[in-house]
Phi, psi and omega in degrees: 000153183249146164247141204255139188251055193300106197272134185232154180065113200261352177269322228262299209263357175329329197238003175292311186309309159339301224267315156000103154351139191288339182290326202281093143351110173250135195233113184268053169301167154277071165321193170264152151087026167237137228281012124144195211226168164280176161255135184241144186351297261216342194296108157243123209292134179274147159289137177301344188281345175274338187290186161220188204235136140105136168255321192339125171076347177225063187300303184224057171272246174302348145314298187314313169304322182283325183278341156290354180277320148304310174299347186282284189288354151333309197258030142296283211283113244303336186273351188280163146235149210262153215096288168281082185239153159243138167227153183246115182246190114195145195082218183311332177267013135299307171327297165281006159298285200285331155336335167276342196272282197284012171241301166305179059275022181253022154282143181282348179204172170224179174210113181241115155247121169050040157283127163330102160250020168195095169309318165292348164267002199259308176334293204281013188232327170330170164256336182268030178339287216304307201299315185271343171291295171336296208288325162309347157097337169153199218251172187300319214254010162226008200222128175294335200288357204261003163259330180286327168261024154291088157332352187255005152259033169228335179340313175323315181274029178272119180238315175319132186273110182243143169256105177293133078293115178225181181220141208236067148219011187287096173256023187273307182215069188272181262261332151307352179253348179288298186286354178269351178261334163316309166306313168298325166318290185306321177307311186239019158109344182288130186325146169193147163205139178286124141267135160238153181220124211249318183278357192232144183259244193248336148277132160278113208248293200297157188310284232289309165322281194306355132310305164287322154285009165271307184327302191291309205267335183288307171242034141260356172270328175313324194279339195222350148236021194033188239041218213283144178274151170290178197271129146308325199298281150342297163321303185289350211259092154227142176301158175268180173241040162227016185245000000 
């Protein structure tokens, strides 16, 4: 049997699949609004006919929905085993880790990069004014939706042992929302651990960095699905913010 690995943000996570135990399952749907993926080993494809269409005004509605539909069907299928699944987002499919965090438990684990947990403070911090006035309907302070799709008023139900990344050169989703869904982790006792980067913006670029995050999210699946172990090596191997 396989563990299946529902990947939510397809630029961030692309290459986590590469890394994946030859047993091991990656599960690629085209959620909505995401602009489509390479094929990676391990893919295993949701039918489009199971998606729905559109995010705008519903982050974590029928996303949220789709991705337990997928994974239901993932965990069909006879090589899988059902249960040992983790999902992985970033950027918006951070945004749905945590979301997933405060609706769900029935991932053994999660991994949120560079996901939103308070949408109204990520509105005023953003670099992206326009986009959450856009996704959201008008600014915090006149649209109801930027409370209703807050993952940080479902915190309260977070039981999953989740692995927080942000980078605090990230003006995308920066690096504060990041340490505020880590806090709430931590507050109530949920297995939890922070990668921070000092030196990275919403993508991780220098080698030695994207070695040690691939590594780090490699023995955290290890650690809550056993198979394959990280590099030790990887794991020692990071840049400074002069190399």
């Amino acid at each position: 049997m396989t563990t299946a690995l529902p990947r939510l943000g397809v630029d961030v996570l692309d290459d986590l699949d590469r890394r994946l135990a030859p047993a091991d399952a990656d599960l690629a749907a085209r959620y909505p609004g995401d602009a489509g993926a390479r094929q990676p080993v391990h893919t295993v494809y949701v039918p489009a006919d199971l998606m729905t269409p559109g995010l705008a005004a519903d982050w974590g509605g029928r996303a949220f929905e789709d991705v337990m539909k997928g994974t239901d069907y993932a965990e069909a299928l006879p090589y899988v085993e059902k249960g040992r699944t983790v999902a992985a987002g970033a950027s918006f499919g951070g945004y749905m880790v945590n979301w997933i965090a405060g609706h769900t438990t029935r991932f053994a684990a999660l991994v949120s990069h560079d996901g939103t947990f308070d949408p109204a403070s990520d509105n005023l911090e953003t670099e992206e004014l326009w986009f959450p006035k856009w996704e959201f309907k008008g600014w915090p302070w006149s649209s109801s939706l930027y409370a209703k799709w807050s993952p940080m008023y479902s915190a309260g139900n977070f039981k999953t042992p989740t692995l927080v990344v942000t980078s605090e050169k990230d003006y995308r989703v920066p690096f504060g929302q990041g340490l505020m869904m880590f806090s709430a982790l931590q507050i109530q006792g949920v297995p939890s651990r922070l990668l921070m980067f000092p030196d990275e913006g919403h993508w991780v670029l220098k080698p030695g960095n994207s070695c040690l995050w691939h590594n780090t999210i490699m023995d955290w699946l290890h650690r809550y699905l056993g198979g394959a172990e990280a590099d030790p090596k990887g794991l020692a191997m990071v840049y400074s913010v002069t190399k």
